[in-house]
C-alpha positions in Angstrom: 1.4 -9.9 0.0 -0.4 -7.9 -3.0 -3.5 -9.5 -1.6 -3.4 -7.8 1.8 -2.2 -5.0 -0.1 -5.3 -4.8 -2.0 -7.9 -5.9 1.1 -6.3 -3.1 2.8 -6.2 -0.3 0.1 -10.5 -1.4 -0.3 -11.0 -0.8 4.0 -9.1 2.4 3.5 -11.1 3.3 0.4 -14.2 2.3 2.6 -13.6 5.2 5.0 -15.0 8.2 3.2 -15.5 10.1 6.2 -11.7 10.4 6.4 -9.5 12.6 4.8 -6.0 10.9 3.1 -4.0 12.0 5.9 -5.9 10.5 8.5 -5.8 7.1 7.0 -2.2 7.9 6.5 -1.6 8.0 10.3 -3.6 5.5 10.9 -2.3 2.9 8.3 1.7 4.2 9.9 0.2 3.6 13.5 -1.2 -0.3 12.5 2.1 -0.6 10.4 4.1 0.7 13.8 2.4 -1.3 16.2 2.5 -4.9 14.1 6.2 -4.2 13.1 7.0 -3.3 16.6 5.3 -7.0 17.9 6.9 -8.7 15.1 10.2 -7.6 14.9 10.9 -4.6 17.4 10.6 -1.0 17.4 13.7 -0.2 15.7 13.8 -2.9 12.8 10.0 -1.3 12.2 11.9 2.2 12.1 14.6 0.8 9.8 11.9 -0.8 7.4 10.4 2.3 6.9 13.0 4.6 6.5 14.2 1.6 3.7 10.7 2.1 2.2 10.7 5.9 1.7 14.2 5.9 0.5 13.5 3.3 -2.2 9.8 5.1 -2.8 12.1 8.6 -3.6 14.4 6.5 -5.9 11.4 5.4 -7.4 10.2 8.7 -8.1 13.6 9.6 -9.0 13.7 7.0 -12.1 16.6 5.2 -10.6 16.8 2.1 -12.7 18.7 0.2 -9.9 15.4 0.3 -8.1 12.9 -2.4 -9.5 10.3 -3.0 -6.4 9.4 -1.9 -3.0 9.3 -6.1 -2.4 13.1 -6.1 -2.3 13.0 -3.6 1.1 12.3 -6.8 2.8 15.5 -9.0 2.1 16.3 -9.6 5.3 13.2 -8.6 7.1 11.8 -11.9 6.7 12.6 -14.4 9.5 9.9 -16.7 9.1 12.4 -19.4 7.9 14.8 -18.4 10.8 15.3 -20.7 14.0 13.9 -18.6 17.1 16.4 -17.5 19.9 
């Protein structure tokens, strides 16, 4: 994961021509649309409302909060028998 983290952070580094907020939308529209194929519209919605909660305790200081990694317990059903 921190591998596709970086390779991504390098193509949105790549595109000088575009200001922060438009790689913003367009790294929340890929996130969208893959979340929404992988595990449906509103698990995508739920993910990311987990992330910017846990990014504001983060900014916060809360010591609870130790990584944005643990947003995904229980987002990760590649070990889970398809229905």
């Amino acid at each position: 994961m921190e591998n596709f983290y970086h390779d991504v952070t390098a193509m949105a580094e790549s595109a000088e021509n575009m200001s922060g907020a438009a790689q913003t939308v367009v790294l929340f529209r890929v996130a969208l649309e893959r979340g929404a194929v992988e595990i449906g519209m509103a698990s995508t919605i739920h993910l990311l409302l987990k992330l910017v909660t846990t990014t504001f305790g983060i900014m916060a200081g809360d010591e609870e909060i130790s990584s944005l990694e643990e947003v995904l317990d229980g987002f990760d059903v590649e070990d889970e028998t398809p229905h």
